[in-house]
Residue frames as qw, qx, qy, qz and C-alpha x, y, z in Angstrom:
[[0.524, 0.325, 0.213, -0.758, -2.06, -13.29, -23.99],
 [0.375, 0.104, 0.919, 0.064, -3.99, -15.78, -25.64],
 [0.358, 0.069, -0.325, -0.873, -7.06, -15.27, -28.80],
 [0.327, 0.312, 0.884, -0.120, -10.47, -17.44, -28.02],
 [0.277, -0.381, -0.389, -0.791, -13.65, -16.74, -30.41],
 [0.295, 0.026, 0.530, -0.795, -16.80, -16.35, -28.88],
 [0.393, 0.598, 0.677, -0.172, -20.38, -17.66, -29.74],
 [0.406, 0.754, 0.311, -0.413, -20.55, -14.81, -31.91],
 [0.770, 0.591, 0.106, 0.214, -17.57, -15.38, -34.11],
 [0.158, -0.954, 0.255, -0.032, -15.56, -12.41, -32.29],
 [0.786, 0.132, -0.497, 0.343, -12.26, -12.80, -31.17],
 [0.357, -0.923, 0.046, -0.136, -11.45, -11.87, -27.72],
 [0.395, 0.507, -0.638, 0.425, -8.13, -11.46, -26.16],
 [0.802, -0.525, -0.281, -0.045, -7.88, -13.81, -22.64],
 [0.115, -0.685, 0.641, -0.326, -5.41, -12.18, -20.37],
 [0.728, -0.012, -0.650, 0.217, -2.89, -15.57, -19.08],
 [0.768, -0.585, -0.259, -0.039, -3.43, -16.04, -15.36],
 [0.822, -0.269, -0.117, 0.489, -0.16, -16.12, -14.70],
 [0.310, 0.308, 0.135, 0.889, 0.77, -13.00, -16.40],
 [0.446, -0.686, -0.437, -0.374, -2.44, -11.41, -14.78],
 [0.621, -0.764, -0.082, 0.155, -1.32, -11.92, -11.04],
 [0.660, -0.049, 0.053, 0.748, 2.43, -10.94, -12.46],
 [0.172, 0.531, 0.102, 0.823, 1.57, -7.83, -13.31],
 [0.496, -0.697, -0.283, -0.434, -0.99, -7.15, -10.53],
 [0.820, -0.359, -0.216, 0.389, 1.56, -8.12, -8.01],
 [0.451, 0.245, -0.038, 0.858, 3.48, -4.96, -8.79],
 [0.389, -0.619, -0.062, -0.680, 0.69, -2.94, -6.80],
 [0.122, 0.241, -0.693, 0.668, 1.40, -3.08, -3.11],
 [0.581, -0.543, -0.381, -0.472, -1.75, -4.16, -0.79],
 [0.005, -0.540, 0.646, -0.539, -2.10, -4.31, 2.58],
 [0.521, -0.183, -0.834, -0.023, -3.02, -7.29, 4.94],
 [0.508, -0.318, 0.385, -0.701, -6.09, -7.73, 7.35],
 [0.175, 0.000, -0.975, 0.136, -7.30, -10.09, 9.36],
 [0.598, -0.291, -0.149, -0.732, -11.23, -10.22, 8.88],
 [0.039, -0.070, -0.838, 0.540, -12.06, -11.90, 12.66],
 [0.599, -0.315, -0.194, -0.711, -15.95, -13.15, 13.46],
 [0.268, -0.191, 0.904, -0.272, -17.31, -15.36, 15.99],
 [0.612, -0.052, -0.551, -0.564, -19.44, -18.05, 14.41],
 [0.827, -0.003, -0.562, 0.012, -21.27, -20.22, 16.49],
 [0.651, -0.745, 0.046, -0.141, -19.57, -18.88, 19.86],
 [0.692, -0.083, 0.395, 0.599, -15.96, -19.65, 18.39],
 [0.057, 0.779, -0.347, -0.520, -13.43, -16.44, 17.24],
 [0.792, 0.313, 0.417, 0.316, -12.88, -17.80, 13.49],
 [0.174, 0.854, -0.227, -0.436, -10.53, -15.52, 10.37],
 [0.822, 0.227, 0.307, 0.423, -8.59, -15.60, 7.74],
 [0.207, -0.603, 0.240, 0.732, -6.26, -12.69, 5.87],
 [0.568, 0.715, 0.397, 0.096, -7.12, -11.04, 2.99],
 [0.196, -0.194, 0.220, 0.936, -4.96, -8.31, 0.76],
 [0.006, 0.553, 0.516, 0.654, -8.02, -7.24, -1.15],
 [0.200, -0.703, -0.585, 0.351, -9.65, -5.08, 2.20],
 [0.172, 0.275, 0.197, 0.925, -10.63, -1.31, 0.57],
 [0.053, 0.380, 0.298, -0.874, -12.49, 1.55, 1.72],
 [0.236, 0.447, 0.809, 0.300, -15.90, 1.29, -0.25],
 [0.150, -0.791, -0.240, -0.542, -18.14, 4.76, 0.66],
 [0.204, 0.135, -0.465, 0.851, -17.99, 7.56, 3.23],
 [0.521, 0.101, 0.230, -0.816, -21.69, 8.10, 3.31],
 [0.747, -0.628, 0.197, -0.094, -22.88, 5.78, 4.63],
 [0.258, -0.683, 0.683, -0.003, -19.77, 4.26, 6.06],
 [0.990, 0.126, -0.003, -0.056, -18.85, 0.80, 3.77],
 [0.194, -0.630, 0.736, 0.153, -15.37, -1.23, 3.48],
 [0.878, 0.369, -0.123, -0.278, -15.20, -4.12, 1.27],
 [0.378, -0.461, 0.802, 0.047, -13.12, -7.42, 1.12],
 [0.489, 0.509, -0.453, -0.545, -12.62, -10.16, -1.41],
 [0.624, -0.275, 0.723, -0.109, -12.55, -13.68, -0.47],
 [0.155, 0.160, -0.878, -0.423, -11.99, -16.65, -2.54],
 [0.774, -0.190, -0.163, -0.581, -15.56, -18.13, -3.41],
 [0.834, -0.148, -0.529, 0.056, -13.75, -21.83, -2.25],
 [0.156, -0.420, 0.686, -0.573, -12.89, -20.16, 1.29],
 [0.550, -0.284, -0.782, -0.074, -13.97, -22.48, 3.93],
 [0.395, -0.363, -0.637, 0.554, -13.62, -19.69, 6.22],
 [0.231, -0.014, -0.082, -0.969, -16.02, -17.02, 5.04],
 [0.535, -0.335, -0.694, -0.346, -18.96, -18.94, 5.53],
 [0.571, -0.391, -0.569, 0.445, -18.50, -18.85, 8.98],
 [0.029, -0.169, -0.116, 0.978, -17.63, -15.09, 8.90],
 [0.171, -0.236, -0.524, -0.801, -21.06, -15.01, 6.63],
 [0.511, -0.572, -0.551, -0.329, -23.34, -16.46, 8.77],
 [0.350, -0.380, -0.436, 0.737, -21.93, -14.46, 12.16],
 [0.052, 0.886, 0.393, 0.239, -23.59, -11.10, 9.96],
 [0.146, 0.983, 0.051, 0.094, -20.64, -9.67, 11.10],
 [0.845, 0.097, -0.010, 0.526, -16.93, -9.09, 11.27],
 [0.321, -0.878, 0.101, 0.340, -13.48, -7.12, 12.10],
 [0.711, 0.522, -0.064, 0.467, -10.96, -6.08, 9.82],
 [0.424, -0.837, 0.252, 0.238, -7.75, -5.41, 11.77],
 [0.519, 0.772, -0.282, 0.235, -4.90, -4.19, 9.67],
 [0.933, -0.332, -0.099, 0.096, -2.01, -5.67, 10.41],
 [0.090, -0.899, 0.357, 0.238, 1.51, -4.01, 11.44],
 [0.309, 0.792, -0.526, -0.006, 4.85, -4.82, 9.91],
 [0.408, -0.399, 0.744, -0.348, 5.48, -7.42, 12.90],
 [0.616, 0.079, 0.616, -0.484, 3.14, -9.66, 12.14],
 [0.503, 0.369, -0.679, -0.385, 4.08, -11.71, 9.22],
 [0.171, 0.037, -0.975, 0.134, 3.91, -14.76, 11.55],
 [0.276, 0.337, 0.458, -0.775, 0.62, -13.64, 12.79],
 [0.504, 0.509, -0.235, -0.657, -0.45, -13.18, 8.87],
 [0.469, 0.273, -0.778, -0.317, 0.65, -16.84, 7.72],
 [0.204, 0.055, 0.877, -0.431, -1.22, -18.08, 10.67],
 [0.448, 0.544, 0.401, -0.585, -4.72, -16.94, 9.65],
 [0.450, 0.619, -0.411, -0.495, -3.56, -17.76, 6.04],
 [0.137, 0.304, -0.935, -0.117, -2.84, -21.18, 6.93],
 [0.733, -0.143, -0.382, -0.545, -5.56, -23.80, 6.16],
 [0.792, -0.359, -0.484, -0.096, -6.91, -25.78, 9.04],
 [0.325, 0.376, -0.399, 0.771, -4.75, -23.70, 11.88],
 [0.336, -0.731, -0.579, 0.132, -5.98, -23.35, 15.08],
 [0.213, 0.446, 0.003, 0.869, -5.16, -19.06, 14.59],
 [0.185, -0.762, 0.011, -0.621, -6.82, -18.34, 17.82],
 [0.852, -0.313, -0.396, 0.140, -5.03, -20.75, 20.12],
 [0.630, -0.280, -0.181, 0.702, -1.96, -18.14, 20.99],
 [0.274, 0.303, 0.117, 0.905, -3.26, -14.77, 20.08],
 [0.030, 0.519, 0.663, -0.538, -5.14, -12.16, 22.13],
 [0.102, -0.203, -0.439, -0.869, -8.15, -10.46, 21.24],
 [0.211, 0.396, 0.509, -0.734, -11.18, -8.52, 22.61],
 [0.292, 0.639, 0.665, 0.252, -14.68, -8.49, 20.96],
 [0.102, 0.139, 0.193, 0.966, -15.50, -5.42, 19.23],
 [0.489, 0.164, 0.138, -0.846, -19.07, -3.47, 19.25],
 [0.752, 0.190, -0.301, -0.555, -20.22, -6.64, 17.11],
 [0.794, -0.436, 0.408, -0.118, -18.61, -9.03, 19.29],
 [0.877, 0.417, -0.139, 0.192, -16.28, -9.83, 16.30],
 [0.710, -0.477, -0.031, 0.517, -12.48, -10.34, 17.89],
 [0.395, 0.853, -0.215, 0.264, -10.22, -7.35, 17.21],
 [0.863, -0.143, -0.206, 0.438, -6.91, -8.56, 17.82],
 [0.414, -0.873, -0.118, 0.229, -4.95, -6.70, 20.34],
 [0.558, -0.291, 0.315, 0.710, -1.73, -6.30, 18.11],
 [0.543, 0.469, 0.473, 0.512, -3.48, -4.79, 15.13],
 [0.309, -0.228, 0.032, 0.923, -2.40, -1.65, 14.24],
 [0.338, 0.071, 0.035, -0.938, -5.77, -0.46, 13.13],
 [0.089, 0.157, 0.982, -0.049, -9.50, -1.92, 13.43],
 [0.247, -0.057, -0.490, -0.834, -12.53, -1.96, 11.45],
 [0.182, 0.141, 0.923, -0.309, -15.89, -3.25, 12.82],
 [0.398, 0.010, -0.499, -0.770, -18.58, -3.79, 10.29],
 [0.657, 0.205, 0.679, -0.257, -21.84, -5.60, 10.04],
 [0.409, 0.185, 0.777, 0.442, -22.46, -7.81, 7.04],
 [0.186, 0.451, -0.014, -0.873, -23.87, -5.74, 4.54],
 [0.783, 0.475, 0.036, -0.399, -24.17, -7.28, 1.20],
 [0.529, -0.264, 0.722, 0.359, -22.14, -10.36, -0.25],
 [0.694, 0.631, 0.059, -0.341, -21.78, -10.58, -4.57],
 [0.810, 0.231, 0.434, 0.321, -20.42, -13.06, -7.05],
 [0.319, 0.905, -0.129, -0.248, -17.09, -11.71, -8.78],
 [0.446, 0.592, -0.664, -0.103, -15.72, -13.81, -11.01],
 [0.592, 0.049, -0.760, 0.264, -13.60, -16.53, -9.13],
 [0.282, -0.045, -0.510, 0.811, -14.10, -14.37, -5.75],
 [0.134, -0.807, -0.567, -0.099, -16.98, -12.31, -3.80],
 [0.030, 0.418, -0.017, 0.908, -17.41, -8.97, -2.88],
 [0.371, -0.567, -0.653, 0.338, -18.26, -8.58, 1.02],
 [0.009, -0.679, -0.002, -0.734, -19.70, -5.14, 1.84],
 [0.472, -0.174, -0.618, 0.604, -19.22, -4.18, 5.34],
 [0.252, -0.837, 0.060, -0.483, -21.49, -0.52, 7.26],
 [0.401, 0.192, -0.473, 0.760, -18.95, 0.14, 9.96],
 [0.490, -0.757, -0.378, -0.209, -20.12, 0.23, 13.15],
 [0.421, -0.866, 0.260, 0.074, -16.72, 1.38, 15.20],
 [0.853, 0.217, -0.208, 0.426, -13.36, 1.50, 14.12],
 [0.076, -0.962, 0.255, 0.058, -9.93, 2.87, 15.62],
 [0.691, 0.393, -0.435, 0.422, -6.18, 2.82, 16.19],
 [0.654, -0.203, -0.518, 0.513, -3.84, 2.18, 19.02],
 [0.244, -0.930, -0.266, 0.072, -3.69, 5.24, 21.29],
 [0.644, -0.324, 0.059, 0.690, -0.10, 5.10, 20.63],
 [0.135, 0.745, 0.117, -0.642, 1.45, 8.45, 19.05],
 [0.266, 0.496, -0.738, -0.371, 3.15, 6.55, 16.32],
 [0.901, 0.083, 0.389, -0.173, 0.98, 3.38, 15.67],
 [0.334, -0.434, 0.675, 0.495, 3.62, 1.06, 13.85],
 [0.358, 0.370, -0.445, -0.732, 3.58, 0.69, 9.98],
 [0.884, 0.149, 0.390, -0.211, 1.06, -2.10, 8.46],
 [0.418, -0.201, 0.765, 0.447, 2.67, -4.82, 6.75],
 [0.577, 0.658, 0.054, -0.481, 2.27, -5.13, 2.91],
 [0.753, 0.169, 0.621, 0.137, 2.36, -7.59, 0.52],
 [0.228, 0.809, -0.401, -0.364, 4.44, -6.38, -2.87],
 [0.331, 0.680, -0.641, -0.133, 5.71, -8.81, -5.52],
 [0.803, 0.175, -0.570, -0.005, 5.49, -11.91, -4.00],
 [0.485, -0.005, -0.520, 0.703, 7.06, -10.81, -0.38],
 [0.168, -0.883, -0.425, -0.109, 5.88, -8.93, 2.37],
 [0.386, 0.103, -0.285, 0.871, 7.73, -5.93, 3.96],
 [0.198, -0.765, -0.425, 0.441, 6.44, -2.49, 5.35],
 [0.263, 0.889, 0.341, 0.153, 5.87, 0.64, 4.65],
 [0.518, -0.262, -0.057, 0.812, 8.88, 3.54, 4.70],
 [0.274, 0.892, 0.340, -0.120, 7.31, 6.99, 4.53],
 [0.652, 0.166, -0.007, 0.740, 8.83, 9.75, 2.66],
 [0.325, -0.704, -0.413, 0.477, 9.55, 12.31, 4.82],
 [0.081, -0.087, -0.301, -0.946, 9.90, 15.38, 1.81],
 [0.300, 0.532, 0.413, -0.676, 7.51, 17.72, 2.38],
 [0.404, 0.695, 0.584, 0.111, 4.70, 17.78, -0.93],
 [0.055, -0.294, 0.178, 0.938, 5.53, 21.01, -3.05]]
């Protein structure tokens, strides 16, 4: 931690960056692939920041970096899928994470209710229209109103992968019962 003054003489404490995402990295997140078609072309990218905003009405929310080059594209489609990705699909996850990839050359995927792609492995899927985009910080804040989500039909849909520490892995429930 570092001490700047302010304009007003204060002194604030400046949390170091590095220390910042070191600590924050100790909270587990999980990883979607927000999927739009811009233009008539399936475009995405992967985010860990995708959360569950309201229940009334129905919002979800997602964080992109303001210097994406692929949220613009998701912006001006007015809408988008978040499909939560399973455990499998680390190679799937550094595709859509990888800059200038062609990430829909080998993967399948059906349009959703908003004609954004939900991809046919994901292990649960969100379909939103654009709601309301805001300036936070380095990043934005994308609100999503959900227009149809589900999960596989399977009885056990498989566990979503999750980013922890620097590494991804999966989830391992415990199977003690809650006293």
């Amino acid at each position: 931690m570092t001490l700047t003054r302010t304009t007003t003489g204060a002194v604030d404490e400046m949390i170091d960056p590095a220390c910042f995402r070191s600590v924050l990295s100790h909270y587990p997140t999980g990883i979607c692939a927000i999927t739009a078609i811009d233009d008539g072309e399936p475009t995405g990218f992967v985010v860990g920041t995708f959360t569950s905003v309201s229940l009334e009405p129905p919002l979800v929310g997602f964080f992109p970096d303001k210097k994406s080059t692929t949220f613009p594209k998701v912006r001006r489609a007015g809408a988008f899928c978040a499909n939560v990705l399973s455990a499998q699909d680390e190679e799937l996850c550094r595709l859509f994470a990888a800059k200038g990839a062609d990430r829909f050359a080998s993967v399948r995927w059906r349009p959703g209710p908003t004609g954004s792609p939900i991809l046919e492995r994901a292990t649960a899927w969100i379909d939103c229209e654009l709601e309301q985009v805001h300036e936070v910080g380095d990043h934005l804040l994308v609100v999503g109103r959900v227009v149809d989500l589900a999960t596989p039909s399977a009885d056990e849909p498989p566990e979503p992968l999750i980013f922890h520490r620097g590494r991804f892995g999966s989830y391992a429930p415990n199977h003690a019962t809650p006293k």
